[in-house]
C-alpha positions in Angstrom: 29.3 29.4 6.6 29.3 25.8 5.6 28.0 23.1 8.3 30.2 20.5 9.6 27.8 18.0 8.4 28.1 19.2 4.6 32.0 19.0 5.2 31.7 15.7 6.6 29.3 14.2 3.2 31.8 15.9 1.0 34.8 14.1 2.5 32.6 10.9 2.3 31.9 11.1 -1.0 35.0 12.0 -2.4 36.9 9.2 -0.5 34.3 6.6 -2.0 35.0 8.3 -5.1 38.9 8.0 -5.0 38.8 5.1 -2.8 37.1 2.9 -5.8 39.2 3.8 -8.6 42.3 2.6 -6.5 41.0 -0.7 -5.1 39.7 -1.4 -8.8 43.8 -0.6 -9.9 45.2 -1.9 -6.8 43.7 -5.5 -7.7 45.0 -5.4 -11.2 48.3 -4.9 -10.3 48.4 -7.2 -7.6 46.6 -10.1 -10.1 49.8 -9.4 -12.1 51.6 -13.2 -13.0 55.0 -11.9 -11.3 52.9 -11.0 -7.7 49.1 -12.6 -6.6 47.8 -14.2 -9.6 45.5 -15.8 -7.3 42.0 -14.4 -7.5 40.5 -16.6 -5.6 43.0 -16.1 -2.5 42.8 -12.8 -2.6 38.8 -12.5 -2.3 38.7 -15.0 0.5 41.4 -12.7 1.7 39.1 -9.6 1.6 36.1 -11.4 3.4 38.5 -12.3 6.1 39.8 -9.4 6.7 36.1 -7.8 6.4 34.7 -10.0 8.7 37.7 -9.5 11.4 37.8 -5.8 10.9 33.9 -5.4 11.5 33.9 -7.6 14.1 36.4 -5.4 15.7 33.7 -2.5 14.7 30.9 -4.0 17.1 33.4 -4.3 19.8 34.7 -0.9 20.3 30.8 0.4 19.4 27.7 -1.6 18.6 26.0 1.1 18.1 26.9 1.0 14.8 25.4 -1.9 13.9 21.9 -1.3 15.6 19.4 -4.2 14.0 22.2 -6.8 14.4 20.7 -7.5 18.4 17.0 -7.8 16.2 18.1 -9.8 13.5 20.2 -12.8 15.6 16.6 -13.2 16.9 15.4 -13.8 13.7 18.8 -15.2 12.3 16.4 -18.2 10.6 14.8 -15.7 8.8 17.9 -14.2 7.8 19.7 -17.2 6.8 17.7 -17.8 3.2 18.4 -14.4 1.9 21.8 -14.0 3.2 23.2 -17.9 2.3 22.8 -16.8 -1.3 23.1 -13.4 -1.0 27.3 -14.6 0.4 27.0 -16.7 -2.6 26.5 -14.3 -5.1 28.6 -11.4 -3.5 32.1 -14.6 -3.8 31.1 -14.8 -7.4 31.2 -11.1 -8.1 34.6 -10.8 -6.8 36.1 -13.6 -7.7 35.1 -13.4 -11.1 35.9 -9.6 -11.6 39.2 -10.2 -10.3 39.5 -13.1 -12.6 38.3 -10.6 -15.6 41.1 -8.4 -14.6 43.5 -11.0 -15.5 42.4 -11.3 -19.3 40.7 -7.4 -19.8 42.2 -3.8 -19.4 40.1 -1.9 -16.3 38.8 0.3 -19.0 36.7 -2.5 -20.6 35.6 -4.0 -17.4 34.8 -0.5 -16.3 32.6 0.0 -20.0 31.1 -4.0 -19.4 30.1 -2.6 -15.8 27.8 0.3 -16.9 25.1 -2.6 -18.0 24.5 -3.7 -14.7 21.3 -0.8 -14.6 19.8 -3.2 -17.4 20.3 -6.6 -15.6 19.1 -5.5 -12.6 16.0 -3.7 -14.2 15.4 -7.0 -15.9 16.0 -9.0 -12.5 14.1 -6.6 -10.9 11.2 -7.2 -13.4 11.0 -10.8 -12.9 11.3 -10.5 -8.8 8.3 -7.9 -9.1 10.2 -5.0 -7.8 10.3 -2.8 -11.1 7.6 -2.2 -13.6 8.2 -2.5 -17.1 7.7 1.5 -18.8 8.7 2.9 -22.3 10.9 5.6 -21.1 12.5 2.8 -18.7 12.9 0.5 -22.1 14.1 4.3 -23.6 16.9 4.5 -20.7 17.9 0.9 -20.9 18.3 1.0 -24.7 20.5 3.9 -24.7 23.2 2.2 -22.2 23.1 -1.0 -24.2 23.9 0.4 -27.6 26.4 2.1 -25.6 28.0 -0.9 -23.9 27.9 -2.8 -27.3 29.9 0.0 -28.9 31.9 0.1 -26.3 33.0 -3.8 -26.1 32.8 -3.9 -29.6 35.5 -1.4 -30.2 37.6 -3.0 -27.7 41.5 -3.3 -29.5 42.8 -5.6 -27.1 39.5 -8.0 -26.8 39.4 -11.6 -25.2 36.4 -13.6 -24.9 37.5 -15.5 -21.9 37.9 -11.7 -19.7 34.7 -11.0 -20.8 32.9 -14.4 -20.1 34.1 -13.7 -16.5 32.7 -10.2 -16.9 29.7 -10.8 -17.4 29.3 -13.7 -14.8 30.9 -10.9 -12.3 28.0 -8.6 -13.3 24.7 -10.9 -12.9 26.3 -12.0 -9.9 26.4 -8.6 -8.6 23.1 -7.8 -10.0 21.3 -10.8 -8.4 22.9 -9.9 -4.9 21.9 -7.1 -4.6 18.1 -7.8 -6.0 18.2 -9.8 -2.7 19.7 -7.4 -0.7 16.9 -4.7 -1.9 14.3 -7.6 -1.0 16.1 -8.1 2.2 16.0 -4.5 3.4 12.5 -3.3 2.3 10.3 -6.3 1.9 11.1 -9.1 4.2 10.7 -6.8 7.2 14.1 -7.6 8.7 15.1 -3.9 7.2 18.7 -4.6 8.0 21.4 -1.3 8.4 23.9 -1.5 5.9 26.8 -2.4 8.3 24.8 -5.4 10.3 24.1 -6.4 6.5 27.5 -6.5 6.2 28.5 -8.6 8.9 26.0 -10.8 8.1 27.3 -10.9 4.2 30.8 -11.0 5.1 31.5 -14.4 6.8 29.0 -16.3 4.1 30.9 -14.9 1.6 34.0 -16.4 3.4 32.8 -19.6 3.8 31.4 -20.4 0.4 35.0 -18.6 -0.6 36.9 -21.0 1.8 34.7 -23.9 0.0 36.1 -22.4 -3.5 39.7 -22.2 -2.6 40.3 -25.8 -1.7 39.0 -26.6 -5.0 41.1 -23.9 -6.7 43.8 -24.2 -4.1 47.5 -23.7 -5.4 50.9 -24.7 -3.6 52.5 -21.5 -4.5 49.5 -19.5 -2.8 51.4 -19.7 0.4 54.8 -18.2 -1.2 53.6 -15.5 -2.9 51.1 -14.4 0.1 54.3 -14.1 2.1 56.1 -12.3 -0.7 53.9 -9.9 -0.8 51.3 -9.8 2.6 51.9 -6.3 3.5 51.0 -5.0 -0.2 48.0 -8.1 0.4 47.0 -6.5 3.8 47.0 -3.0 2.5 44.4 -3.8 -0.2 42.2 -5.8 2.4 42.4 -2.7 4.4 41.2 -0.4 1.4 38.4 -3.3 0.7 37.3 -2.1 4.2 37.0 0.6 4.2 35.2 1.0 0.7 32.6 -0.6 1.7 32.2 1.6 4.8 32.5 5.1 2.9 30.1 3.2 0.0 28.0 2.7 3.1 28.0 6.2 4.7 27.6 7.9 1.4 24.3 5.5 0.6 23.1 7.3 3.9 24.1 10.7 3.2 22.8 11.0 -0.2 19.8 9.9 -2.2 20.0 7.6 -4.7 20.1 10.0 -7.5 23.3 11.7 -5.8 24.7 8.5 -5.1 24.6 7.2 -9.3 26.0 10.6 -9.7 28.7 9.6 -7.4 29.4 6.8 -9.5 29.1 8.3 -12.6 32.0 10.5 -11.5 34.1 7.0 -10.1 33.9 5.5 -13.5 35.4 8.5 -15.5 38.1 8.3 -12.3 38.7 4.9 -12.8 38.9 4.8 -16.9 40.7 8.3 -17.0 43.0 6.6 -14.1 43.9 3.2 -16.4 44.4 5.6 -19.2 47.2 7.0 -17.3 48.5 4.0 -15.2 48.0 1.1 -17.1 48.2 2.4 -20.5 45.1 1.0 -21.4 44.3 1.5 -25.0 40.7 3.3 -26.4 39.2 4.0 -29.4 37.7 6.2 -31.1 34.6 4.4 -30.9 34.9 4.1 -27.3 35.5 7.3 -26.9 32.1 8.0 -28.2 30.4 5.8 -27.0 31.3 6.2 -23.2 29.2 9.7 -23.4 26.2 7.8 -24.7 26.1 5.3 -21.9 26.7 8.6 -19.0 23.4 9.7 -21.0 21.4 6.8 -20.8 22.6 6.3 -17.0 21.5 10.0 -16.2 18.4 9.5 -18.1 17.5 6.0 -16.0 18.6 7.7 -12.7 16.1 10.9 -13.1 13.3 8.2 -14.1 14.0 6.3 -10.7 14.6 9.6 -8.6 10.8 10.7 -10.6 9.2 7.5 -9.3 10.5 7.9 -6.1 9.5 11.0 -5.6 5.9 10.3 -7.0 5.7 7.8 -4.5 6.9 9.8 -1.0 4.1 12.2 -2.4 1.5 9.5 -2.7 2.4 8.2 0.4 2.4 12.1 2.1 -1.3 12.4 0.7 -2.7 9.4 1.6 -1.3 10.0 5.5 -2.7 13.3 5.5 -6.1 12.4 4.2 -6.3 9.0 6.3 -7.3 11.0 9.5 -9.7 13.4 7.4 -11.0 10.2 6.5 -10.9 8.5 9.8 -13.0 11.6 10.8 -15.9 11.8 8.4 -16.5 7.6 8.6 -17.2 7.6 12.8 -19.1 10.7 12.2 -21.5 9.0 9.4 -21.6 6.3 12.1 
């Protein structure tokens, strides 16, 4: 008989799953010219609504948020990962949404897949990863696929990409602090107190952005179209809490695999929706880069497990250890 607890991960999962493939197409059709072709807005719109809706979280039960109370404590501590950390998370958005302006959500979706190299390269240089030839093997394998990809683009502009790739080493650098954050500052935030901490830094470096970027007809076309505006910031939400919940449910090789079945939602979706053209090339490719993803993600699942065993041995030795040294003394 299957256990409410697999039911409940399964429903998880697939409502990440689904859940990303229509906030990614939800934001392209609202970045349309004839309804919010206001990127900007509409991020600082997210983080607003983010920010109030978690706040409302805490209130009705703080439990979920259970280092928050530990963490205000050390809020100075905090306050030099997270500042940039808002800064970086802005930049991803905006300039994503920006990218959706000028690029089909099939090639952003293709450009996307190389964020495993940046961050493996990021992570290199913050002295998180370490630098192997099946790594360099994995890495290789999504880049010749990405390059295929973007290459055989029909419809291709240099200005969507540009954002692209700004929206991707924004990403990548976020959350290369945000790993450092949760596992070597000793804060070890919970994903939701990260969150809230994210959230209204984002905003304000957002609210900072908009005044520069700021547009008299923001106001008109937010009440044109606010309930459309509020149902997206709604599905922003709760993204990021499903994208939370399954991180916890699943290891990190189950959540990549997760992902792996978003993207061919989300390009197989703008196929259908949007109309959005592919080649043959692409078509190709796209396999090549799900193989050098799987490839990188068993690698990283490997390590980790090498690790937990290392760690298992040396725990159960330590005492053994322990032992024979006051004996000899």
């Amino acid at each position: 008989m299957i256990s409410y607890a697999t039911v409940q991960v399964v429903l998880t999962v697939c409502s990440y799953i689904v859940l990303s493939a229509i906030l990614i197409s939800f934001n392209k059709q609202l970045l349309q010219r004839n309804v919010f072709p206001h990127p900007t807005a509409l991020t600082a719109f997210h983080m607003a609504s983010t920010s109030i809706l978690l706040l409302g979280l805490y209130a009705c039960n703080p439990e979920f948020f259970p280092m928050l109370k530990k963490t205000s404590a050390r809020f100075k501590d905090a306050i030099v990962f997270v500042l940039p950390s808002g800064l970086f998370f802005a930049m991803a958005m905006y300039f994503s949404n920006q990218a959706l302006e000028y690029s089909s959500i099939a090639f952003v979706q293709y450009c996307k897949e190389g964020n495993v190299a940046i961050i493996f390269f990021l992570s290199c240089l913050a002295g998180l990863q370490s630098i192997t030839l099946p790594k360099l093997v994995a890495i290789a394998v999504v880049l010749i696929g990405c390059f295929l990809c973007t290459s055989g683009e029909l419809e291709f502009s240099s200005t969507g990409f540009a954002f692209q790739m700004i929206a991707q080493f924004s990403d990548s650098s976020k959350n290369i602090i945000m790993e450092m954050l949760l596992g070597k500052t000793g804060l070890k935030l919970d994903v939701l107190t990260y969150l809230a901490f994210q959230a209204p830094f984002s905003l304000m470096w957002l609210v900072l952005w908009l005044k520069v970027d700021w547009e008299p007809a923001i106001v008109p076309a937010f009440l044109d179209h606010w309930p459309l505006l509020l149902i997206n910031a709604l599905a922003a939400f709760f993204l990021n809490l499903t994208a939370a919940m399954t991180v916890k449910h699943l290891s990190a090789m189950g959540f990549v695999m997760c992902g792996f079945a978003k993207d061919l939602l989300v390009l197989c979706s703008s196929v259908m929706v949007f109309h959005s053209p592919i080649s043959t090339q692409q078509l190709v490719a796209f396999p090549l880069i799900m193989l050098g993803l799987f490839l990188w993600t068993y690698l990283r699942s490997k390590e980790a497990n090498d690790v937990d065993e290392m760690e298992s041995i040396r725990k159960t030795s330590l005492p053994v250890y322990s032992k024979q040294h006051s004996l000899s003394k």
